[in-house]
C-alpha angles and dihedrals in degrees: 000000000000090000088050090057088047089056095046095050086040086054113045088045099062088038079064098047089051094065116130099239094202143174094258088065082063085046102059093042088065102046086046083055101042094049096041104029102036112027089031096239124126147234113276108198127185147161150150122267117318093004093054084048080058097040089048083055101049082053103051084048098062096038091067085047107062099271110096107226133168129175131239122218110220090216095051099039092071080054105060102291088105093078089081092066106098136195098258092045128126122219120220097178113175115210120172093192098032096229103066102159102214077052099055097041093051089056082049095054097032093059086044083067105033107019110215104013111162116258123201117190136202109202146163094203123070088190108049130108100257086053080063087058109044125098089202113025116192114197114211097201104254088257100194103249108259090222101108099234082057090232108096122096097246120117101029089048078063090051097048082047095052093041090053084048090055097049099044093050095048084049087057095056093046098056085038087244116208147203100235085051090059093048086058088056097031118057105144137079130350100329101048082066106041085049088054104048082051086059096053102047090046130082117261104243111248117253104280093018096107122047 
């Protein structure tokens, strides 16, 4: 057993460090940029099962880091959800196939309502239908899933985490995110206060020191 859980955690993190680190990630950061932080919209993720878990939690992420971010679920968006999506929104959809159908249909729907809103997609597939539509596509490698029957989201749900991880991190340091800026947008808990007791021991930026 213990063997077993050596060869997951070997696996999956080669699987990570496999990862194409490509211009499109550069790409997506700054559409991401340009339609938050400069027109004032938001990220708009979304996904199907396991990929929209990891999609909700992307969002939640940057939301507690300065990028406001919700997620969409594919399903309730063609009930009236759909109504959040905004015209200076980004879109960050996650896709493993590629051609996942609720996915497709909600691009469809989004840019009926808003025409030409930015996609960004996490895929596993250069060649599906979605990649047609981006604007940043970010390829997660095709790692080949850890579960032994080779069908359970597993090691390419690392991968959409890790890319998520990668983008909110290189947004951060974008918009000069503080800690005293988490703590504004994190009261609660351990880490409100840990967040806290960070911005009082720091050194307030200067005035045009941050973007």
């Amino acid at each position: 057993m213990k063997e077993t859980i050596r060869n997951v955690i070997e696996h999956e993190a080669k699987a990570v460090l496999n990862i194409p680190v490509e211009d499109d990630f550069v790409k997506a950061i700054e559409l991401i940029y340009k339609s938050v932080h400069q027109k004032k919209g938001k990220l708009v993720a979304s996904g199907m099962g396991k990929a929209g878990q990891i999609a909700a939690n992307i969002a939640t992420t940057f939301s507690s880091t300065g990028t406001p971010a919700v997620f969409l679920h594919p399903s309730d968006s063609q009930h009236g959800d759909l109504g959040v999506v905004q015209e200076n929104d980004v879109l960050l959809f996650i896709s493993n196939s590629g051609k996942t159908r609720e996915i497709i249909e909600l691009v469809e729907l989004a840019n009926r309502l808003h025409p030409g809103l930015p996609l960004i997609l996490i895929s596993s597939n250069r060649e599906g239908e979605l990649v047609k539509k981006a604007d940043a596509f970010i390829y997660t490698g095709n790692p080949r899933e850890v579960c032994p029957l080779g069908l359970t989201p597993t090691t390419s749900t690392t991968i959409m985490t890790v890319i998520g991880d990668a983008l909110v991190v290189s947004m951060m340091k974008k918009i000069g995110f503080t800690a005293e800026d988490y703590a504004k947008r994190h009261h609660g808990g351990y880490l409100g206060d840990k967040s806290r007791a960070q911005a009082e021991a720091s050194p307030r930026p200067s005035p045009g020191e941050r973007e």
